[in-house]
N, C-alpha and C positions, 0 to 999 in steps of 0.2 A: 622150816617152811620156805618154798619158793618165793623169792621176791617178785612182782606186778611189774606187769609194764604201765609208766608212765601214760602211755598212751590209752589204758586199759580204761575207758571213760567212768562206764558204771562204777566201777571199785573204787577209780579216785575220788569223784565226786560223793561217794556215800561215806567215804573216808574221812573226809574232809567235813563232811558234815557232824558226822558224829563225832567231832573233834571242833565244832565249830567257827572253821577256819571258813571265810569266805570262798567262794568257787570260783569266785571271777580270778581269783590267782592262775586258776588251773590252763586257764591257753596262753598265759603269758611264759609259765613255766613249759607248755609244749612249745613255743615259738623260740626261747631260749636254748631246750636242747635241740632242736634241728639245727638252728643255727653255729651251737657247740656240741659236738658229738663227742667230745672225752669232755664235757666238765663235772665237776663234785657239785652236790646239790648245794654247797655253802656259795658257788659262784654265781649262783641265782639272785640277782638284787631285788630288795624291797620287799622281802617275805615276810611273813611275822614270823616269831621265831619258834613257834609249835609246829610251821609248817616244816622248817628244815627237820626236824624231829621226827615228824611224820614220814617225810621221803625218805631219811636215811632209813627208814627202819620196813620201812613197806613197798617199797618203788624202787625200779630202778631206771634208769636214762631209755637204755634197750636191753632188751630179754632176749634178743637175737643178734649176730654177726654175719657179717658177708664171708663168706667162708670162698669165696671164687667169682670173677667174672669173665666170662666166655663173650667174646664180640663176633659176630660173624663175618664171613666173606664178602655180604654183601653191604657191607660199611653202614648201615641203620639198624642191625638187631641188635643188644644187647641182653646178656642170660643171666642173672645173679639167681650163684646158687647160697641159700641163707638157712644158719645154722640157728635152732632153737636153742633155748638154757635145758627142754631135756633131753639133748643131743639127736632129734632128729632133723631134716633137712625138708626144705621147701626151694620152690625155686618161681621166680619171677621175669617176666620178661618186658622189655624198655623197645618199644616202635619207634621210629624217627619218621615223619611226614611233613608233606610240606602241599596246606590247606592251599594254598597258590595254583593246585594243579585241579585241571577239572572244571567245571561251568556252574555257575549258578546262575537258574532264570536265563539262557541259554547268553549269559555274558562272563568274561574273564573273574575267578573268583579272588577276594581280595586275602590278604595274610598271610602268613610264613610260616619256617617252617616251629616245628614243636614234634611234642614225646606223648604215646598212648603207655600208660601201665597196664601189664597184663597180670594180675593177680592172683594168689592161689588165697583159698578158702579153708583146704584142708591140707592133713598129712595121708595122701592118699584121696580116693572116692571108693563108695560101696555100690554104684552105681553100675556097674562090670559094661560100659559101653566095648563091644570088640574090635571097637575100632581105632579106642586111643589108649594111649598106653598107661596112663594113668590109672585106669581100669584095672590095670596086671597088679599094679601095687596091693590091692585091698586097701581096703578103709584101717587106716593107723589113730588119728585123733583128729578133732576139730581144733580150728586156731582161737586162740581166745582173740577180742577184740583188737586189743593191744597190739600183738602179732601179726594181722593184716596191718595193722594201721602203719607198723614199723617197715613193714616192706614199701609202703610208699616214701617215706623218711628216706631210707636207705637210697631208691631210686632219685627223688631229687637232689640228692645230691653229684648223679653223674650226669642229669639231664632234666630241664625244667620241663613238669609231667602237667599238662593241660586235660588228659584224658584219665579217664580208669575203666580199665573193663575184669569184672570178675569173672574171666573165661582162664581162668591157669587151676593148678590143682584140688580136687574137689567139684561136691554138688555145693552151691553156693545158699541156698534154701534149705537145706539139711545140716547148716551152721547159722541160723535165721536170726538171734538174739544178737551174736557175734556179729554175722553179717548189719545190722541193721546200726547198732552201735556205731562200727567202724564208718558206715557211713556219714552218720550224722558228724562225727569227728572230723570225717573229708572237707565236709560243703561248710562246718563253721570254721571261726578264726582259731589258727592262722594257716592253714590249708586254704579254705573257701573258696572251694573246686565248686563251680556251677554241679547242680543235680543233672541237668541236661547232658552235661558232660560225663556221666558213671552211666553206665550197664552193667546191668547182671544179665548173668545168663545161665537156663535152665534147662533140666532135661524135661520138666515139667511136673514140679511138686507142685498139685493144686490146693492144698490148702493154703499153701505161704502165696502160691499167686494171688487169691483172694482176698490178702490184705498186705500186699507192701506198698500197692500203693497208700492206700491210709497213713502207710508207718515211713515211706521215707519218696513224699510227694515227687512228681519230675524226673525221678527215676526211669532211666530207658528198662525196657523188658528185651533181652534176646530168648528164643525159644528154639533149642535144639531139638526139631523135629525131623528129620533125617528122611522119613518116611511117611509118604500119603495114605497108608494104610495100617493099622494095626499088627497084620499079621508082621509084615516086613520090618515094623517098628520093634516087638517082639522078636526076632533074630536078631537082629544087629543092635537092640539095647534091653539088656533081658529087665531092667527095670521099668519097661513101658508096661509090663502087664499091671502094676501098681495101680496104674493112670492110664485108664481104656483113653484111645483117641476121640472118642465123641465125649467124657467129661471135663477131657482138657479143655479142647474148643469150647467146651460153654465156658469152663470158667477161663479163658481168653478172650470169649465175646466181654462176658460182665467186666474185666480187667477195662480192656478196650473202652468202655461205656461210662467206666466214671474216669478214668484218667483222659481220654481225648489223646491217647498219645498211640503216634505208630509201634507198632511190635517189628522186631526182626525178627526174622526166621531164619535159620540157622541147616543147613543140609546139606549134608557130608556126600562127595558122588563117589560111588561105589562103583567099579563096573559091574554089571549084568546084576547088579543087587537092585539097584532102586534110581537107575538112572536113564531107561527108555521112556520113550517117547510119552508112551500110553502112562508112567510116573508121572510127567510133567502137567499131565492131562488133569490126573487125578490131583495132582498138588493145586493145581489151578482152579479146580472146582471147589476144591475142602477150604480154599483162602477165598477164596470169592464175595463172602460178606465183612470182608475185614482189610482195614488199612495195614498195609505190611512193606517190608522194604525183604525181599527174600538175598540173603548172601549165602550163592555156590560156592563150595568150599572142597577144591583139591585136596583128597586125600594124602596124608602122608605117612610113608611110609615108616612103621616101626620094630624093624629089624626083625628077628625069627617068630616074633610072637603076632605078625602080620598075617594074615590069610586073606586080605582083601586085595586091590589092586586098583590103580587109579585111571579114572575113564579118561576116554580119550580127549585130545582138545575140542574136536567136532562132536562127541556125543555130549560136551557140557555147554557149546554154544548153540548144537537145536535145541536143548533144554533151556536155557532163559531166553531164547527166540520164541519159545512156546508160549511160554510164561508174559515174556512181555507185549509179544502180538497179540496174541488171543484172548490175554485173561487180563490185559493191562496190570500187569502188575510189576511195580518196579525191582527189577533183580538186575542184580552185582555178580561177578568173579572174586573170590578172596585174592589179594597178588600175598602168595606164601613168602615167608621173612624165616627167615636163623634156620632153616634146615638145619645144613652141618653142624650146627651148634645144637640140634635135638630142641630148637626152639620156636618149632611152628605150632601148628593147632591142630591139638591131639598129641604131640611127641611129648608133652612133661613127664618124666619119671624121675625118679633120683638116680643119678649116675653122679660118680663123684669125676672131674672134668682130666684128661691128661692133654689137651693142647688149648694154645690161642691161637687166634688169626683174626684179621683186621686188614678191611680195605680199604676203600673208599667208593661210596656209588650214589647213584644219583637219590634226591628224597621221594618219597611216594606219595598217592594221595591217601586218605584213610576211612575205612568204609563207618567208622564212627559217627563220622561227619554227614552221615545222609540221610539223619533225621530232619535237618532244617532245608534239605532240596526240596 
């Protein structure tokens, strides 16, 4: 039988119980291996010694390796491609920004720079969005807890991560236990990632929208709605028929209602799909009763299995001109990161890597950051 990850909250802690080892071992033993990433469990001080017995035989440090790291051209992305114990691959991606740029309360913003993780959820999505590539994959497996938890592991150790967003491989709500687990493992010791700092993001599973907040308070919601109508949502993400657009929105409004928290909105510009004028019109009407922070998000392209094409700079700036005049609603341009590196939003697929490159460029601001604007 497969050995656990360490990280794998539920399994350790039930483990441990029914072996009646105290649990409060359990983040000192997580803050020990991050901070040792080759040690033997015996290098662990102050355990009882049922607990070394226990790990040697049930746990292990990580259930994953870095199997490659790709840097991009533009000296802030970084791509880790991460190898499972059952030989499949995920991949993750590392943002560099620097909170310094940009205004709050129309004065200079204070802080420096820092790291967003982009997280994968699954091995693959069953979600067939046709517009990113992870789609093409098909649904392989869910991560178990452990396994997201360990791609953050992995990441701070090339860059100290202040953000998390689970917008990398996978529907993130269609791995809900896992997902919810790993969290709670993020925001306690010795992670203890503010909640306000994690997003998830969804194509819009309403059942799990109607209680994560319950389950993992403070938690940002992003909602990849692409499209202000049904029908269009239906072509370009064949799992909207699941989830009509008028019961999303309700269960958005109720989401909204007991969290108090803005939502983002997430909408990919397609040309001549879903990105004129009379789109912005409708997007503006359907958001209308709700706090939203809406992020335009340049398509990117994903090599032959692409049929889309990306609008142009003026058809994406009369669309959040639309949006921000008329309907007040505040909306962003995504600034895209790692292309080359197949490390933007929508490009995750498994590709095993044949080059590096590394530059240097300036730090960005990050659209994570515009929930406290």
């Amino acid at each position: 039988m497969a050995l656990k990850s360490v990280f794998d909250a539920s399994v350790i802690r039930a483990e441990f119980d029914k072996a009646s080892i105290n649990t409060r071992f359990i983040p000192l033993i997580w803050k020990y291996v991050i901070q040792n990433p080759d040690c033997d469990w015996e290098d662990i001080p102050s355990l009882p010694s049922s607990a070394y017995v226990l790990l040697r035989s049930k746990f292990r440090a990580s259930t994953s390796v870095v199997d490659s790291v790709l840097e991009s051209s533009d000296g802030v992305t970084t791509k880790l491609l991460i190898k499972l114990q059952n030989g499949a691959f995920v991949e993750c991606v590392i943002m560099r920004y620097d909170t310094r740029l940009g205004k709050y309360n129309g004065k200079p913003r204070s802080g420096g720079p820092r790291s967003t993780l982009c997280i994968s959820s699954q091995v693959g999505c069953k979600m067939g969005c046709t517009f990113c590539a992870t789609g093409s994959m098909g649904f392989k497996s869910n991560l178990s807890s452990g396994e997201i938890v360990e791609q953050l592991v992995h990441a701070s150790r090339l860059s100290t991560i202040r953000n998390v967003v689970f917008m990398g491989m996978g529907e993130p709500l269609n791995n809900y236990s896992a997902l919810v687990d790993a969290i709670r493992v993020m925001t306690a010791f010795p992670f203890q990632l503010s909640p306000k700092r994690i997003t998830v993001s969804t194509v819009g599973i309403i059942h799990a929208i109607t209680k994560i907040h319950n389950d993992v308070p403070n938690v940002n919601l992003a909602v990849s709605l692409h499209a202000p109508v049904q029908e269009i949502r239906c072509q370009i993400m064949p799992a909207a028929r699941a989830f009509p657009l008028e019961r999303l929105m309700n269960a958005l409004q109720e989401y909204q209602k007991k969290s108090q928290q803005k939502i983002f909105i997430e909408y990919i510009m397609l040309d001549g799909v879903n990105d004129e004028e009379q789109h912005a019109h409708q997007l503006g009407k359907l958001l209308d009763a709700f706090q939203v922070v809406v992020n335009l998000i340049p398509f990117n392209p994903i090599g032959s299995l692409s049929r889309f094409s990306t609008s142009n700079n003026q058809k994406v700036t009369t669309f959040q001109k639309i949006l921000r005049d008329t309907y007040d609603i505040r909306t962003t341009v995504r600034k895209e990161m790692g292309q080359d590196i197949s490390g933007a939003c929508g490009q995750l697929v498994v590709n095993l890597p044949d080059k590096r490159s590394i530059s240097s460029a300036a730090p960005l601001t990050d659209i994570e950051d515009l929930h406290k604007q």
